[in-house]
C-alpha positions as CSV (number, residue, x, y, z in Angstrom):
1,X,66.8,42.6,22.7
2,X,68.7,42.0,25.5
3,X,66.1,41.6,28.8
4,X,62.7,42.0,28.4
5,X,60.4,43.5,30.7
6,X,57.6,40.9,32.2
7,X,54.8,41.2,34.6
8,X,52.2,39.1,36.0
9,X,48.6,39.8,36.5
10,X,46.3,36.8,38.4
11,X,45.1,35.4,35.2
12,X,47.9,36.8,32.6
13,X,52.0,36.9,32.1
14,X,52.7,39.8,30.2
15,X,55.8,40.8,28.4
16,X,57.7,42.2,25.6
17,X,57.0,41.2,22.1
18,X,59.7,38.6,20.5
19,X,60.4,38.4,16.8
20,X,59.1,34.9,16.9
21,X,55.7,35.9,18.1
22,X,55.1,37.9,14.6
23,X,53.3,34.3,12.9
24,X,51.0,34.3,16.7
25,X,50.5,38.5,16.1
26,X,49.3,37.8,12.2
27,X,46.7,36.0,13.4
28,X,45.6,37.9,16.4
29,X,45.0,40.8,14.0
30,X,43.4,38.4,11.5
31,X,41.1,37.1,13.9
32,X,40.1,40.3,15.0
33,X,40.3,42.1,11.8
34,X,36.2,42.6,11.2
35,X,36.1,44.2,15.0
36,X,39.3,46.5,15.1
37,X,38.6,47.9,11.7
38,X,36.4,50.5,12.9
39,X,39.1,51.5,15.4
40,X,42.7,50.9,14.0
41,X,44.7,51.2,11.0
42,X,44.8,48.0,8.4
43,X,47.1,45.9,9.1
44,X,48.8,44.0,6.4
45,X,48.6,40.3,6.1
46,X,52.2,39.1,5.8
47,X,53.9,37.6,8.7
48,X,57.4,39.4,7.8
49,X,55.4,43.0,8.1
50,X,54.6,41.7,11.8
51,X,57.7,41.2,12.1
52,X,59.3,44.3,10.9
53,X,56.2,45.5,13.5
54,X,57.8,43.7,16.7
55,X,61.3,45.2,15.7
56,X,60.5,48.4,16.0
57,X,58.4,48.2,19.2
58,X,62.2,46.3,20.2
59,X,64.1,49.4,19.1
60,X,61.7,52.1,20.8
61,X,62.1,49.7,23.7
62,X,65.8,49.9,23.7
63,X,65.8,53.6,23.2
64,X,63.3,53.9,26.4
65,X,60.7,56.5,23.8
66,X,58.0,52.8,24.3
67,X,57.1,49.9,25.6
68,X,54.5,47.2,24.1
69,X,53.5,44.0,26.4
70,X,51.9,40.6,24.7
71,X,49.3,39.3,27.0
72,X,49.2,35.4,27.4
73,X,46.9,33.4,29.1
74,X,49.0,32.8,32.9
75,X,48.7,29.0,32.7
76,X,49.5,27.9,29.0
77,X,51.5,31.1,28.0
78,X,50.3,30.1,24.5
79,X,47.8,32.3,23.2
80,X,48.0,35.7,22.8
81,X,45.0,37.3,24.8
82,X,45.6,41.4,24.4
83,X,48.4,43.8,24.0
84,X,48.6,46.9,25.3
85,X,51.9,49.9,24.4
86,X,52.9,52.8,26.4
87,X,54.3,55.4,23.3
88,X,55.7,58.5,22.8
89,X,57.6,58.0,26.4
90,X,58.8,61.6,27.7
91,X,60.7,61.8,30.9
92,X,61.1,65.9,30.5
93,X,59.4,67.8,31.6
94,X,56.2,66.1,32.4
95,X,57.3,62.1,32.6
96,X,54.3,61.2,30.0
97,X,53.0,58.7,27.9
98,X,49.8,57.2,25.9
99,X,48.4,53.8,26.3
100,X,46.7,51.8,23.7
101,X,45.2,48.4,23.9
102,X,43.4,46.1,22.2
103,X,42.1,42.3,23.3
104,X,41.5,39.3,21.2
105,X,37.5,38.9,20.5
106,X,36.8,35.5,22.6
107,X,38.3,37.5,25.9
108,X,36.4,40.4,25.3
109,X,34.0,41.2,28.2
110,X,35.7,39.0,30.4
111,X,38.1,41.6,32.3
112,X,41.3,40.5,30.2
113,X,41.9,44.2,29.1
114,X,41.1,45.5,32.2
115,X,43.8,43.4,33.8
116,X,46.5,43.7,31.1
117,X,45.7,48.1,31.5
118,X,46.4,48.0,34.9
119,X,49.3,46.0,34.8
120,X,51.1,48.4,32.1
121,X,49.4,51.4,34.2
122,X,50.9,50.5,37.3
123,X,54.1,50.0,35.1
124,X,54.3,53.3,34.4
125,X,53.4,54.6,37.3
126,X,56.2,51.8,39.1
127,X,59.3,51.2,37.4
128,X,58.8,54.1,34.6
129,X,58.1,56.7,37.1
130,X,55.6,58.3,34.8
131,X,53.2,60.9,36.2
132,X,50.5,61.5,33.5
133,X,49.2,59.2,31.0
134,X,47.2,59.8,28.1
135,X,44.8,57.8,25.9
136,X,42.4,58.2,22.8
137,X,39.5,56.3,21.4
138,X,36.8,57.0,19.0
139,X,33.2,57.7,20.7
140,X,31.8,55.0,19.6
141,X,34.4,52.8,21.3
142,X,31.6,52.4,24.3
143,X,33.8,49.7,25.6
144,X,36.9,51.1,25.8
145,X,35.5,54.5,27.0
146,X,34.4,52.8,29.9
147,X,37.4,50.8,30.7
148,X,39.7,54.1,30.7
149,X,36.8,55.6,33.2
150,X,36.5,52.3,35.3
151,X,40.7,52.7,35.5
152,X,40.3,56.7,36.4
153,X,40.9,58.6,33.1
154,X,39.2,61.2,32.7
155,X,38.2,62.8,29.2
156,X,39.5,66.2,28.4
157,X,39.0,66.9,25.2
158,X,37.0,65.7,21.7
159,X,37.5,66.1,18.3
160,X,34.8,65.7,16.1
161,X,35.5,64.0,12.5
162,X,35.6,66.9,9.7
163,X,33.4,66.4,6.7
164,X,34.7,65.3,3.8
165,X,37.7,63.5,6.3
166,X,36.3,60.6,7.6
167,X,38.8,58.1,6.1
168,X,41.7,60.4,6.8
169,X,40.3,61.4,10.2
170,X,38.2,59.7,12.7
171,X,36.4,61.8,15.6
172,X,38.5,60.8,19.0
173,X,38.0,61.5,22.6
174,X,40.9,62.5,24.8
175,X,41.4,60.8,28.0
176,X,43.9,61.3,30.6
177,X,45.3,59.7,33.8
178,X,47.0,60.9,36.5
179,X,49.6,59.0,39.0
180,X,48.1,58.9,42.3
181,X,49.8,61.4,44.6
């Protein structure tokens, strides 16, 4: 990777994942395993599939289709608070993308994710010139449902889970966000 994208929030630095980070991003997803497992895929538990991870969010980087930002505390820079990715980039016709996010369990309820949103929100709405952004979390995500309200999204569309799908297909609510005129 050649430069990487940082930004600075009043409690966090956030920027773009480095292959070296994968051994810190094994354990953030370790650590949180037990409360992201209702919400995200497994994630393996091998330090060189992290890494593979952080290449690939390089090379979607490079080729401007997404963008993923570490959060780190602002003071130590050591511990990996949050992350947050804008994907599936599209600059024609509509300049969209969707956010994700997750933050590690001792920072929850303390307005880390709030902070590291805005930061890639205004990001995106900033640099990326981005007019609509997009996001999705299961309904019983109460938490992140009313972070993506507190930030303006507003939901457009559910999808219940099927019967007989649940492990294939979780029920999701559709939130979107557009840039301020």
């Amino acid at each position: 990777m050649t430069e990487s994208t940082q930004l600075e929030t009043e409690r966090l630095a956030l920027r773009e994942p480095l292959e070296s980070d994968a051994p810190q991003l094994l354990e953030y997803h370790l650590r949180n395993a037990e409360r992201f497992d209702r919400w995200e895929p497994k994630r393996g538990t091998d330090v060189a599939q992290h890494r593979q991870w952080i290449e690939w969010r390089q090379s979607e980087s490079a080729q401007g289709r997404g963008i993923t930002f570490f959060a780190f505390d602002r003071a130590t820079r050591a511990t990996l608070i949050a992350l947050a990715s804008l994907d599936a980039i599209s600059t024609e016709p509509a300049r969209t993308a969707m956010l994700s996010y997750s933050v590690d369990g001792p920072y929850e309820g303390q307005g880390y994710a709030r902070e590291t949103v805005a930061a890639t929100i205004a990001y995106a709405f900033g640099p990326l010139d981005l007019h609509h952004l997009s996001a999705t979390y299961d309904p019983a995500n109460e938490r992140s449902g009313g972070l993506l309200a507190r930030m303006g999204f507003v939901v457009i569309a559910r999808s219940p889970v099927v019967p007989g799908m649940e492990r294939l297909m979780r029920a999701q609510v559709l939130a979107v966000l557009n840039r301020p005129a």
